[in-house]
C-alpha positions in Angstrom: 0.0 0.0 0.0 1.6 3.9 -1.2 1.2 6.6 0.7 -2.2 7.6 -0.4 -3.5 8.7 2.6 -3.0 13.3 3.3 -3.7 15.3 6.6 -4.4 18.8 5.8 -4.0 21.5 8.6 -4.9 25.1 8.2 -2.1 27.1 9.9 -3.0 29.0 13.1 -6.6 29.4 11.6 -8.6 32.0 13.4 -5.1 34.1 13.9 -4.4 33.3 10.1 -8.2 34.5 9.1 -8.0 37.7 10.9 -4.7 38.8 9.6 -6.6 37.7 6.0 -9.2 39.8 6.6 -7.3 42.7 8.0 -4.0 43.1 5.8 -2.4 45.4 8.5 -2.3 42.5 11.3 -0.1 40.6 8.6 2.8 39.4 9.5 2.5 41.0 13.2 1.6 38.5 16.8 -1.6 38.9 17.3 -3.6 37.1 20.0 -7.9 36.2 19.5 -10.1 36.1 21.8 -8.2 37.7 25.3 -7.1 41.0 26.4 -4.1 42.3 27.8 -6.1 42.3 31.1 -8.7 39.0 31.3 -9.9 36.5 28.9 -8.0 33.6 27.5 -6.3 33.3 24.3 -8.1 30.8 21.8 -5.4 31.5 19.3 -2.1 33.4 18.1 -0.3 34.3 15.5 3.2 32.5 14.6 5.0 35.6 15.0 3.2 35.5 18.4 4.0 32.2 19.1 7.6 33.2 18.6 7.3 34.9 22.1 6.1 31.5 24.0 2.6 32.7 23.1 -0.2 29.9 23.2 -3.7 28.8 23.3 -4.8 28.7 26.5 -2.9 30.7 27.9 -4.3 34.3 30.2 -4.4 37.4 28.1 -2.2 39.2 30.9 0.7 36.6 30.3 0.5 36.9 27.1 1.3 40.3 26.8 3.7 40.1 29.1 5.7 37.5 27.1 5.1 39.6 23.6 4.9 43.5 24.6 3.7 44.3 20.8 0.7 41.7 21.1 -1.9 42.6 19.4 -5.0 41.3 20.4 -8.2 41.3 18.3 -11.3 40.1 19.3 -12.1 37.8 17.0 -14.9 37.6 13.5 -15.9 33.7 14.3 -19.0 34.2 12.5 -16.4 34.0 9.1 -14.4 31.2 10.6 -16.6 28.3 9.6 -16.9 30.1 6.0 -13.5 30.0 5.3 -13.2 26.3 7.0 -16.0 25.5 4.4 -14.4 27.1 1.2 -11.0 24.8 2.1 -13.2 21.9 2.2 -14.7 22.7 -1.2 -11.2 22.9 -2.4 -10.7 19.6 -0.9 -13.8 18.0 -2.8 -12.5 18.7 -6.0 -9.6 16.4 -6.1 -11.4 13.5 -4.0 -14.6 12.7 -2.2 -13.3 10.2 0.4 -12.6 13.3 2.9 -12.7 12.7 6.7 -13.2 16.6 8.7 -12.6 16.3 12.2 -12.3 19.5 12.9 -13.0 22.9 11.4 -9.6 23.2 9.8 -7.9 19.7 9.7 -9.3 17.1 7.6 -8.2 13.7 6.1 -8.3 12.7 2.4 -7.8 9.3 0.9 -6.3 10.2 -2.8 -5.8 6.7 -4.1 -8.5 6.8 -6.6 -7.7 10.3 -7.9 -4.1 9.5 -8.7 -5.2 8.9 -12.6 -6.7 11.7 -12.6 -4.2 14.5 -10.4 -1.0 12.4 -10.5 1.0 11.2 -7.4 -0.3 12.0 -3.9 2.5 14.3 -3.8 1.5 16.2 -6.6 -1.8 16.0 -5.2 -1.3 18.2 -2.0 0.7 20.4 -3.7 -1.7 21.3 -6.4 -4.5 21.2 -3.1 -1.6 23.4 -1.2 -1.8 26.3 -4.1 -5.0 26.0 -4.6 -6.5 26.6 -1.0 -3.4 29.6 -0.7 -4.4 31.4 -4.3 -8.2 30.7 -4.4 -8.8 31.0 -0.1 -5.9 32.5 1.1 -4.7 30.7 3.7 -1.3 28.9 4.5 -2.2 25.3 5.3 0.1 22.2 6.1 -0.4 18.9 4.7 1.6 15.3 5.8 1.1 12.8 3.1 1.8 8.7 4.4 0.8 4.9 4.3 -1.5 5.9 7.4 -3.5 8.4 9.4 -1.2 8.6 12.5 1.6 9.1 10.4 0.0 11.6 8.4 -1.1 13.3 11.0 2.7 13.3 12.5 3.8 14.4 9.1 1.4 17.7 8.8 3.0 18.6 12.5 6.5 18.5 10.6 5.7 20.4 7.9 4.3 23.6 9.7 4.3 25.8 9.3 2.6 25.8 5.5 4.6 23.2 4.5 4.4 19.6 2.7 6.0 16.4 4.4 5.7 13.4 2.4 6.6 9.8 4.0 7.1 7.1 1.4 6.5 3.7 3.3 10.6 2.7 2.8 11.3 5.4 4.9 8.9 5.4 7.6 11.0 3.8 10.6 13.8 6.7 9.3 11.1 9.5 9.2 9.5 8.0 13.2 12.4 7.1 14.9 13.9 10.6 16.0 10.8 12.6 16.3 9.6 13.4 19.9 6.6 11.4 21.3 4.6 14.3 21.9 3.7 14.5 17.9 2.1 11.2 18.4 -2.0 11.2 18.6 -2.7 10.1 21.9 0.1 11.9 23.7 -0.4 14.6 26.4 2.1 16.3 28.3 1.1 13.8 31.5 2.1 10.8 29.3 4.9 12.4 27.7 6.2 13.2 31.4 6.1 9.4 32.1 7.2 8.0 29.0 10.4 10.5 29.6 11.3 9.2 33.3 12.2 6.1 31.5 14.4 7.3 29.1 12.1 7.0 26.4 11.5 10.7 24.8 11.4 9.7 21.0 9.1 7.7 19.0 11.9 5.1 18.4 13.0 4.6 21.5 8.9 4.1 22.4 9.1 1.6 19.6 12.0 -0.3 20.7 9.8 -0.5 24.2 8.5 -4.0 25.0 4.9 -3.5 24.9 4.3 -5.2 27.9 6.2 -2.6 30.0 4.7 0.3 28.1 1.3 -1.1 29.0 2.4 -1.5 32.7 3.5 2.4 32.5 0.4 3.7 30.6 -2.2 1.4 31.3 -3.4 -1.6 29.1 -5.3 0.4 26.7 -3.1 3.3 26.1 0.0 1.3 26.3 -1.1 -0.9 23.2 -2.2 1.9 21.1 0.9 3.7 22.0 3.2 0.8 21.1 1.0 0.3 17.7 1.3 3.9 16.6 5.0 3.9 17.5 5.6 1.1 14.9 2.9 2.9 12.5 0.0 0.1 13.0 -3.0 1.9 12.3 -5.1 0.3 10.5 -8.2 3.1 10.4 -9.4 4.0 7.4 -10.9 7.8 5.7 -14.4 7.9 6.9 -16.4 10.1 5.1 -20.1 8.9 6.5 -20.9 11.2 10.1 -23.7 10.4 12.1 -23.8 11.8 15.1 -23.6 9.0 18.3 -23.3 11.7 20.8 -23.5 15.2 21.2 -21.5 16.7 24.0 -19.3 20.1 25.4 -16.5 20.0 27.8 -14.6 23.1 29.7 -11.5 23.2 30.8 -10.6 24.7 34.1 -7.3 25.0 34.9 -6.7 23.9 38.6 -9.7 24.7 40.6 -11.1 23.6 44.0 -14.5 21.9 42.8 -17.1 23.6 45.3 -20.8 23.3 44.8 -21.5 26.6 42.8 -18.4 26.0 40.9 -19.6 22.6 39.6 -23.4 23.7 39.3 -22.4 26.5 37.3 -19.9 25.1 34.5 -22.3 21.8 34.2 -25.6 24.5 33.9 -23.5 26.0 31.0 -22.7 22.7 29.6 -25.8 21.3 29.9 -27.3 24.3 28.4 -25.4 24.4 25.2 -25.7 20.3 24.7 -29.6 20.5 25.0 -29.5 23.7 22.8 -28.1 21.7 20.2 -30.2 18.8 20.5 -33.6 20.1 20.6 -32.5 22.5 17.7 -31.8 19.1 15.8 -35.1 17.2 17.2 -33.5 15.0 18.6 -32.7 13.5 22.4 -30.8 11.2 24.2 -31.4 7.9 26.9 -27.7 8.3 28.5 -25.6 10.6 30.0 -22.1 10.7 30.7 -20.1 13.0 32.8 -16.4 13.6 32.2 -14.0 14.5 35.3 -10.6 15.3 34.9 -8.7 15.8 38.2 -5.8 17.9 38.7 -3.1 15.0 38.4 -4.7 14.2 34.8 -6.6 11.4 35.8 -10.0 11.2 34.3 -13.3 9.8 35.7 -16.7 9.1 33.6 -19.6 8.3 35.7 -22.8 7.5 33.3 -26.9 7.3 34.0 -29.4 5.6 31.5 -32.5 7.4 31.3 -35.8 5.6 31.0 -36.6 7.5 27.5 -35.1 10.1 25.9 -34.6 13.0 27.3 -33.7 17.0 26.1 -34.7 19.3 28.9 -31.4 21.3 30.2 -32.5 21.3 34.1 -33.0 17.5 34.4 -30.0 16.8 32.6 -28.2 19.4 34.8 -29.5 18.0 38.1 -28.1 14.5 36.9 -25.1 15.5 35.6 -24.0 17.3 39.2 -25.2 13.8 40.5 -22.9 12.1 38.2 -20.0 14.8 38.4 -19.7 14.2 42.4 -20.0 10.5 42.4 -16.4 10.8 40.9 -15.0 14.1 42.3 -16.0 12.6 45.5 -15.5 15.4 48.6 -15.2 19.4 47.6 -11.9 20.7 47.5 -10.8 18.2 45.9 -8.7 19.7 43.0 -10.7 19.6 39.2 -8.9 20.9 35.6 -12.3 19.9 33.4 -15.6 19.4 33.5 -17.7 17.6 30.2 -20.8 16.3 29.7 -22.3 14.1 26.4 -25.5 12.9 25.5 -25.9 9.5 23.6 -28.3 6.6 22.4 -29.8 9.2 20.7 -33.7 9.1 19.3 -35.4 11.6 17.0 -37.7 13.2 19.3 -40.1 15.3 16.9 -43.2 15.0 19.6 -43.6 14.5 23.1 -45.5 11.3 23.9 -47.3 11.7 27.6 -48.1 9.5 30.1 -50.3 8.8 32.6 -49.0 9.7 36.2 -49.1 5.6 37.2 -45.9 5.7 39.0 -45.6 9.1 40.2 -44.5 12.7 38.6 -40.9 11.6 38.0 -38.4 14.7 35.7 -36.4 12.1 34.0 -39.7 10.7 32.4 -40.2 12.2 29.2 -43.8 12.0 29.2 -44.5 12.7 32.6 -46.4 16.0 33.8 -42.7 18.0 35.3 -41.1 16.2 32.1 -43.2 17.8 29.8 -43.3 21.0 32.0 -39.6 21.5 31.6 -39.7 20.9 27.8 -42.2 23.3 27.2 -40.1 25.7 29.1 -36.8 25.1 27.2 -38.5 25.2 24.0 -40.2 28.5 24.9 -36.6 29.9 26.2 -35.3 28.3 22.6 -37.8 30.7 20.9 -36.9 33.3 22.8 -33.2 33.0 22.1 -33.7 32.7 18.5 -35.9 36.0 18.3 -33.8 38.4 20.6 -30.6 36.8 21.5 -29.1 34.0 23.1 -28.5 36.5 26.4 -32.3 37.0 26.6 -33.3 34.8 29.0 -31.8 31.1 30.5 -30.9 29.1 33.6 -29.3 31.4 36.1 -26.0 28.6 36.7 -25.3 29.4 32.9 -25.8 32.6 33.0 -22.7 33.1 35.6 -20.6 31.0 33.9 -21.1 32.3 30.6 -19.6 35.7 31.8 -16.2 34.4 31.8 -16.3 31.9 29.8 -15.2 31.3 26.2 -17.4 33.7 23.8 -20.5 31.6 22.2 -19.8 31.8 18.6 -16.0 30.4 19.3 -17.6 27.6 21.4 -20.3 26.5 18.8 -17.2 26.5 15.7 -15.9 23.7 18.3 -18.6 21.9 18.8 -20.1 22.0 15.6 -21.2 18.5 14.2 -19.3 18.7 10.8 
């Protein structure tokens, strides 16, 4: 098998789309979505990143690190049009295209070779065309597999071209560092490096049976796998939506009752938003808890029907959520909550009050109470703003949070 598989990255997107759209931010740091007093930066520039600049990382810091930051507030209602006109570029020279995100994407190009040439030429040609006909600088790995793909598109930034042939894979793998691998964290990469292994060779050269006794069984073996480029997944271009879901990440933070009522009201809030808005709902919910030392803890409830109303799934969810935090104080870095087993849900079925007035029954008199309410706050939202009226715990939380529209580009179901 050749090397037909490409992972294209857009370059510093949102940073890269604003100095588009502004030609005097070109070629200057600039930092979206913070301030030089509060906020958070969602993305920077290169020549920002230069300074030690990141996303993630507190407005103030940044400007500390890069005194000529400049930091813009971001257009992200044009960010999913420009992610959208790449795509299209994309479509013309194959349709087995993969998006998992708004600006990365895998493309399978073996049945467009006859048509384009060599996967080389291939993302070159897609490389000019997206910078002439979008432009945008965008990165593009081109290998046997998707891991290795991926790894390559990380080489070649930025807007660059990296192409593996499969002779020289073990030459390419070997020397890199095992943070380019999918999978690896800086909490993995810490442990991996207290045994002496800090490249992707020396990971392979590992027995698997102690990387699995450092990692875990599960990591471990897709660790080991990747390391010798054993992937066999394939481009997937069929998306159906299993779960819908929204996670926030916190930093360290003491998890305290209003802290967790307030950022699992918010992400409650924007899951249910989403679902209704699709007609659809879900039987389980799972709650996502990442403590401070990186461990993470999912706790999961099975509804008795499907449900979409934002207070019951909120009152579960903090059920859930302290089942694994366990005592406040303990320390939290993020929060997430998903939906799944999901139903189309076009009409509300109700029941008869046999076994009591019970929330988590669809049907059931508060069940349908609390539908009619969210779908009355839905209309409300859609008419005068998505500020106009909502449950107070999202309310607080929104105010220093991440800004909406950035929030929905994330979450979008592409």
């Amino acid at each position: 098998m050749g090397s037909n598989i490409l992972h294209a990255d857009l370059d510093s997107f949102y940073a890269s789309v604003e100095q588009l759209l502004d030609p005097s931010l070109r070629r200057k740091a600039i930092a979206v979505g913070a301030s030089a007093t509060g906020g958070v930066v969602l993305a920077c520039s290169y020549e920002a990143k230069a300074f030690g600049v990141s996303g993630g990382m507190p407005g103030w810091r940044a400007a500390r690190l890069c005194p000529d930051l400049i930091f813009v507030r971001g257009n992200f209602h044009r960010y999913k049009e420009f992610g959208d006109r790449v795509i299209a570029v994309m479509e013309d020279f194959t349709p087995l295209i993969q998006r998992i995100s708004i600006d990365e994407a895998f493309l399978d190009v073996s049945g467009a070779t006859h048509l384009f040439g060599p996967p080389d030429v291939i993302a070159a040609r897609l490389r000019a065309r997206v910078a002439n006909e979008v432009g945008l600088p965008i990165s593009v790995g081109v290998a046997r597999t998707k891991s290795l793909a991926k790894i390559a598109s990380q080489v070649a930034k930025p807007n660059g071209l990296v192409v593996v042939p499969p002779e020289r894979e073990r030459e390419f793998l070997d020397p890199l560092p095992v943070r380019l691998m999918w999978g690896v964290g800086p909490v993995t990469e810490a442990r991996l490096a207290e045994r002496g292994i800090r490249t992707i060779g020396q990971l392979a050269a590992t027995p698997r049976n102690s990387v699995e006794r450092l990692l875990g069984h599960g990591v471990g073996e897709k660790l080991s796998r990747l390391a010798v480029n054993e992937d066999p997944r394939r481009v997937t271009t069929s998306h159906r939506g299993r779960s819908v879901g929204a996670q926030s990440a916190m930093g360290r933070r003491a998890a305290t009752h209003a802290v967790v009522r307030e950022t699992l009201g918010q992400l409650t809030d924007r899951v249910t938003v989403r679902l209704r808005a699709s007609g659809l709902a879900g039987r389980t919910l799972t709650v996502r808890v990442r403590l401070a030392d990186m461990r993470s803890l999912t706790r999961s409830h099975t509804f008795p029907g499907p449900i979409a109303t934002t207070l019951t799934l909120t009152e579960t969810a903090e059920r859930l959520a302290w089942d694994a935090i366990g005592e406040p104080g303990t320390e939290i870095s993020l929060l997430g909550v998903s939906i799944s087993n999901l139903e189309r849900q076009p009409f509300l079925q109700l029941e008869l009050p046999l076994f009591g007035d019970d929330p988590t029954i669809p049907g059931s008199e508060s069940g349908s109470s609390r539908l009619a309410l969210d779908t009355s706050m839905d209309a409300a939202r859609t008419k005068f703003g998505k500020a106009a009226v909502g449950y107070l715990p999202a309310h607080l939380r929104d105010r220093h949070g991440t800004p909406d529209p950035f929030r929905e580009l994330a979450e979008r179901d592409l």
